[in-house]
N, C-alpha and C positions, 0 to 999 in steps of 0.2 A: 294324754292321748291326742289332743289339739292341738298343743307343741309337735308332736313329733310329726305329724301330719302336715301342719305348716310348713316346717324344716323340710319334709322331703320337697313337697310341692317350690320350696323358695325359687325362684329366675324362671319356672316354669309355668306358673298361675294362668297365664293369658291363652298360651301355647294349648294346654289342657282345654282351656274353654271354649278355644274355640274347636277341638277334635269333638265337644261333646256337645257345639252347637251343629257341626256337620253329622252325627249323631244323630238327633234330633229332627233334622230335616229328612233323612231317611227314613224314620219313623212315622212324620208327618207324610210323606210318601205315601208308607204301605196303607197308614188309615184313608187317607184321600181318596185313594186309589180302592178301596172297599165300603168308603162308605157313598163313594158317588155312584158307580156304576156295579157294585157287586162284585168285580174284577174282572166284567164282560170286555171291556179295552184295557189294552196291555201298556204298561209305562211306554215301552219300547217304540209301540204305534204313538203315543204321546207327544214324545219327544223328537220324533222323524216330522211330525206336523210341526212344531215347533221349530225345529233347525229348517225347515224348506217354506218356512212363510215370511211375512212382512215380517216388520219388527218398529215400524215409525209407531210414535205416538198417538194414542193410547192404545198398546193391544195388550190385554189382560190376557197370559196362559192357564188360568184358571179356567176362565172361559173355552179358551182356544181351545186345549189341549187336554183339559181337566187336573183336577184338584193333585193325584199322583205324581202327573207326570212334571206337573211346574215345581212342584218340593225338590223332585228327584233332579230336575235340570238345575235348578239353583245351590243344591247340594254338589252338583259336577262342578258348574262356575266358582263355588266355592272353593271347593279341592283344590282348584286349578290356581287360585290364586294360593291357598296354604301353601302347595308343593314350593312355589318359587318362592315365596318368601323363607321358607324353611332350607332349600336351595341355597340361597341366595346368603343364609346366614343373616337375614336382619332380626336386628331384636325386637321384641314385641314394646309396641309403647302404645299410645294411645291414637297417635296417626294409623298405627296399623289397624286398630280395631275400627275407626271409621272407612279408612279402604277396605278392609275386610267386608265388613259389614254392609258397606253400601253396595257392593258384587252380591252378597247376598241377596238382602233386598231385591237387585232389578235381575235379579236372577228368575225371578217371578214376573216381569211385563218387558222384555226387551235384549235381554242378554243372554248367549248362549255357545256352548263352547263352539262351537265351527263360527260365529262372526266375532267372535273378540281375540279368537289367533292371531291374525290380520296384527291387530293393532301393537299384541304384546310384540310378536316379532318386528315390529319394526321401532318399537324403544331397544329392544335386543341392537338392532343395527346400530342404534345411534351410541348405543353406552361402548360397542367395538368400535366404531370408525373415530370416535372421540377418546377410545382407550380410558374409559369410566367403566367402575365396576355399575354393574347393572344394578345391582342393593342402592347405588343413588340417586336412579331414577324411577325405582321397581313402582313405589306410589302413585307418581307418573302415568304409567305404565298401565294400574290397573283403577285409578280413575278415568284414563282416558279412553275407557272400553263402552265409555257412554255414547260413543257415534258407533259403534257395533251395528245400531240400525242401519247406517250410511252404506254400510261393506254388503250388506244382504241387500239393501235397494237397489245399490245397483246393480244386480244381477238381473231383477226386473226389469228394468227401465232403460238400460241401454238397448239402442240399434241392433245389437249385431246376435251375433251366434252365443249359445247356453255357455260355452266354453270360453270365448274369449270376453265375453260377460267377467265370467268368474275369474277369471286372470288379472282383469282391469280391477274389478272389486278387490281383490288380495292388494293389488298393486298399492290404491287409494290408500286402504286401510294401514298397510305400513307405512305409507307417506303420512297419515297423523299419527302414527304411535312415533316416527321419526321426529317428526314438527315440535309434537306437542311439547317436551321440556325445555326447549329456549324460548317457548312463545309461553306458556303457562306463567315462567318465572316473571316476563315484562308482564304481562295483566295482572298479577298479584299488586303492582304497584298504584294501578288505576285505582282499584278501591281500597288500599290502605292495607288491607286484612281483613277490613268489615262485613266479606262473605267468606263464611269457610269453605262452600263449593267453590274455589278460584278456576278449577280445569273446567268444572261447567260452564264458566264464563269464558275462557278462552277456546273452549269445547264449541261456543256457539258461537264465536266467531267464524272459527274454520269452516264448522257448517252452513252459516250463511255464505260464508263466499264460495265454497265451492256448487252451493243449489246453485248460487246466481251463474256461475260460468256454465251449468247446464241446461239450468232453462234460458243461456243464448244460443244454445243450441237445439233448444225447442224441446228439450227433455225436462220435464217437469214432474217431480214427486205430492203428493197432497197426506195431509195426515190421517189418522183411520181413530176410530174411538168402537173397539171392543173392552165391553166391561160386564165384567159379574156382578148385578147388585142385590148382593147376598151375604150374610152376616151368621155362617155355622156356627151352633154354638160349640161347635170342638174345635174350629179354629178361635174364635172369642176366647175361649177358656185356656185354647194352650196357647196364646199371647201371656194375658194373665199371668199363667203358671211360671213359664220362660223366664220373665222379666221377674219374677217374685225367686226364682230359686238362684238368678242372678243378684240382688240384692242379697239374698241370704250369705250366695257364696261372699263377696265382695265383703258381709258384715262380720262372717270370718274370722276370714282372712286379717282383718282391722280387729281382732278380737272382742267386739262387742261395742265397739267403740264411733261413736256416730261424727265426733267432731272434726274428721276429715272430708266428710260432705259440706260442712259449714264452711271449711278453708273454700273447698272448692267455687264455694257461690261468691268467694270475694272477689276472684279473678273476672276480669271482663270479656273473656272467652275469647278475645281478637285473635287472630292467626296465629299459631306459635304456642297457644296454649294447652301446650299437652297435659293433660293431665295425670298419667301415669310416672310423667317424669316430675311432675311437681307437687304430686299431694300421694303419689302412690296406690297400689293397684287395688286394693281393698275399697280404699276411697273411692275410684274411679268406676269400679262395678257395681256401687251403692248409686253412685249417679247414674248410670248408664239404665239402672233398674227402675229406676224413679220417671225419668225421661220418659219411657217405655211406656209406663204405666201411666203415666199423664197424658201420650198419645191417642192410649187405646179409651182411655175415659171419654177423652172429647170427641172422639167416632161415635163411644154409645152414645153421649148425650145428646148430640145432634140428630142423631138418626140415620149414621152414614154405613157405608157398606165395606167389609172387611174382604173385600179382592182382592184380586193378585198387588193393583199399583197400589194400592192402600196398604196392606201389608207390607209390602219393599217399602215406601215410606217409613212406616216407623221403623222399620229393619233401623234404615238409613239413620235415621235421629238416632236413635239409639245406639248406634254405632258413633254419632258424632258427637254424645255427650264424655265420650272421653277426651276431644278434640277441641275442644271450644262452647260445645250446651251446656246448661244445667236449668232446671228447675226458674230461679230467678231472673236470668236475661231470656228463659224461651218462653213463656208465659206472658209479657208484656207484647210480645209481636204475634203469639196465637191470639192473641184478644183483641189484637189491630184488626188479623185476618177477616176473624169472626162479625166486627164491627160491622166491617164494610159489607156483609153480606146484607144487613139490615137495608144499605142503602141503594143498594146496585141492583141490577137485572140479577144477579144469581144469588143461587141459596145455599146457605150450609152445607145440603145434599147435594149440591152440583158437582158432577165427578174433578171437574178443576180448582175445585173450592175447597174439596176435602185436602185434595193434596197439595194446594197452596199452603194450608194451616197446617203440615207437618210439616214439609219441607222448608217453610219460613225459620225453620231452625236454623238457618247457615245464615239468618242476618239479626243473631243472639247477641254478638258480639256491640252492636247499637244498642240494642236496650241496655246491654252491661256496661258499656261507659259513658252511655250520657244518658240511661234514664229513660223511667218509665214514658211518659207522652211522647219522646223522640222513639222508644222501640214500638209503641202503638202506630204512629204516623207509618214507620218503616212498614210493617204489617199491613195497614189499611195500603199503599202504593205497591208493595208487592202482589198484593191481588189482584190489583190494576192492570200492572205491565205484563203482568206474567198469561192473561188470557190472550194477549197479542203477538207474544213472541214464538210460540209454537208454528204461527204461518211465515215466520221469518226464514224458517229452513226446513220445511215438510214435516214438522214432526221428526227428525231425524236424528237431534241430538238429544238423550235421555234426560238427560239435566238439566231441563227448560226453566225449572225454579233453580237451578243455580245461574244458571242467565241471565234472569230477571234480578236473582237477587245483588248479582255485580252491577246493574244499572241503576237500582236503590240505593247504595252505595255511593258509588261515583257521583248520585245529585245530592245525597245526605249530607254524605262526609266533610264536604269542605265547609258549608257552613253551620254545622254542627262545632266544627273545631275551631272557626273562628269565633262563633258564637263564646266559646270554655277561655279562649284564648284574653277576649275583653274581659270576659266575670273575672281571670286569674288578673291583668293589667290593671282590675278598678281593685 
């Protein structure tokens, strides 16, 4: 019965899961949505708050707009990116599962279908006027839906009239979904592959430069900090549950077979390390289950709060442990994170704290090839830069810890390698 089940599901496995994590998120919907208000506010009213507000960093939709209506928006944002990847004919690999998955995720504090159109269409432009199929920028395309904030601020914040507001914002916004894949490709070079967020670092490039050419024109954005600090135990538990019934699938799938998670912790997670193409999908959903559930431990044990940006975090990791995380290189830099809280003005609890210590996952890749004190250090310095860089460009580019983690990077890297370069020469 398990054979033939496998057999059907075979080239389909990812495809499936993620129809039955979009699933899922409408389910998390309808409960949300009854167990906060009774059903007295309507998704509908939710999500209209949602699409006509900020979106700079931090605004929690949980908060905003309630518990309903952020599942159900992040369930759209989803869709939206399944359709075109399914469109588009790309295969499912484990890059997709971390684009995937990270749309998820900020499908809950920041992303939303009417500001990430903008962007997609304007990767659309670049992949016609360069005569490239869109399937080779489409990742591009929907990591770079992280300045999504940038396209709704300025509707705000410009001078003129509601309507050519929103014309200029559309404008903008395809000028980075246009930009972002010749510019994304040079920043990957900057720090090696040693963050796997790279679009968030070239994501916070564009956004610094283009605040700065508006605040010389005296338009100036600032960032906002809405947060839920609140820890349901029905969302607790259907974290949990999610990431346990993904393990199971995943163990499967692998027929019972654990030693394709062991392959997986050998790799050093640097850039390029798909894991679906190099250890297989069984394997890959055992990590991705693990990841998960090591995120949501370190939330209980701290005493952190399971909100909208804390949940899109782990979304996020858990998304990117098929892409470069696992267990052994993400562990040495959550314990860096956590260090530093010991010695710094901020705590555990602190809302930049908690999601420094998830998203420090895109700089695994350090711990994994040179080692536990090097991925510690990495972790303690990510804490660091990462509280500064948010004012660098209003909150405006979602990926603030992939920002920071390209700048960890960039002063690591070289002599980390030069360092391996002498021990190999003696």
């Amino acid at each position: 019965m398990g054979e033939t089940i496998r057999k059907k599901l075979e080239g389909r496995e990812l495809k499936l899961f993620c129809i039955f994590s979009i699933v899922m998120l409408f389910l998390a919907g309808m409960v949300g949505m009854k167990w906060e208000n009774g059903g007295r506010i309507s998704i509908v009213q939710g999500l209209w708050t949602i699409m006509v507000s900020r979106d700079a960093l931090i605004t929690d939709y949980f908060e905003l707009a309630g518990y309903g209506a952020a599942f159900i928006n992040s369930m759209i944002v989803m869709a939206i990116g399944f359709g075109l990847l399914c469109v588009e004919r790309v295969k499912f690999t484990g890059t997709t599962m971390a684009a995937f998955f990270i749309n998820m995720g900020y499908g809950l504090w920041g992303k939303n279908p009417v500001n990430i159109l903008p962007i997609l269409l304007g990767t659309l432009l670049y992949a016609r006027l360069h005569k490239v199929n869109l399937g080779s920028c489409i990742y591009t395309a929907l990591f770079g839906t992280c300045l999504a904030p940038l396209v709704t601020e300025l509707v705000f914040i410009l001078p003129f009239g509601r309507v050519f507001n929103l014309l200029a914002a559309m404008g903008v916004g395809m000028f980075i979904g246009f930009a972002l894949p010749t510019f994304s490709r040079h920043t990957s070079t900057m720090h090696k592959g040693y963050n796997l967020f790279n679009v968030g670092f070239s994501a916070g490039v564009i956004a610094f430069v283009l605040v700065c050419v508006l605040k010389s024109f005296g338009i100036e954005s600032g960032s906002v900090m809405i947060w839920r600090s609140e820890s349901p135990l029905w969302i607790v538990m259907g974290m949990f549950g999610y990431f346990a019934v993904t393990f199971c699938y995943g163990l499967f799938l692998n027929r019972g077979d654990l030693k394709g998670v062991l392959k997986i912790w050998r790799h050093s997670g640097k850039a390029g390390a798909d894991f679906v193409l190099l250890e297989g999908v069984g394997s890959t959903l055992m990590n991705m289950g693990m990841v998960g559930v090591a995120c949501c431990i370190y939330i209980c044990l701290v005493g952190g709060d399971f909100s909208g940006p804390v949940v899109g975090a782990i979304l996020a990791a858990f998304g990117f442990a098929a892409f470069g995380a696992h267990i052994k290189n993400y562990l040495p830099v959550l314990l860096g994170v956590f260090l530093s809280t010991l010695f710094s003005q901020f705590h555990a609890t602190t809302p930049s704290m908690q999601l420094a210590a998830i998203f420090v996952v895109g700089l695994t890749p350090i711990a994994g090839k040179f080692g536990l004190l090097p991925g510690v250090v990495a972790g303690m310095l990510h804490s660091a830069i990462v509280t500064c860089t948010t004012e660098m460009y209003g909150g405006l580019n979602l990926y603030n810890n992939g920002f920071s983690a390209g700048w960890v990077a960039i002063v690591m890297v070289p002599g980390l390698e030069g360092r391996k370069k002498r021990e190999k020469n003696h």
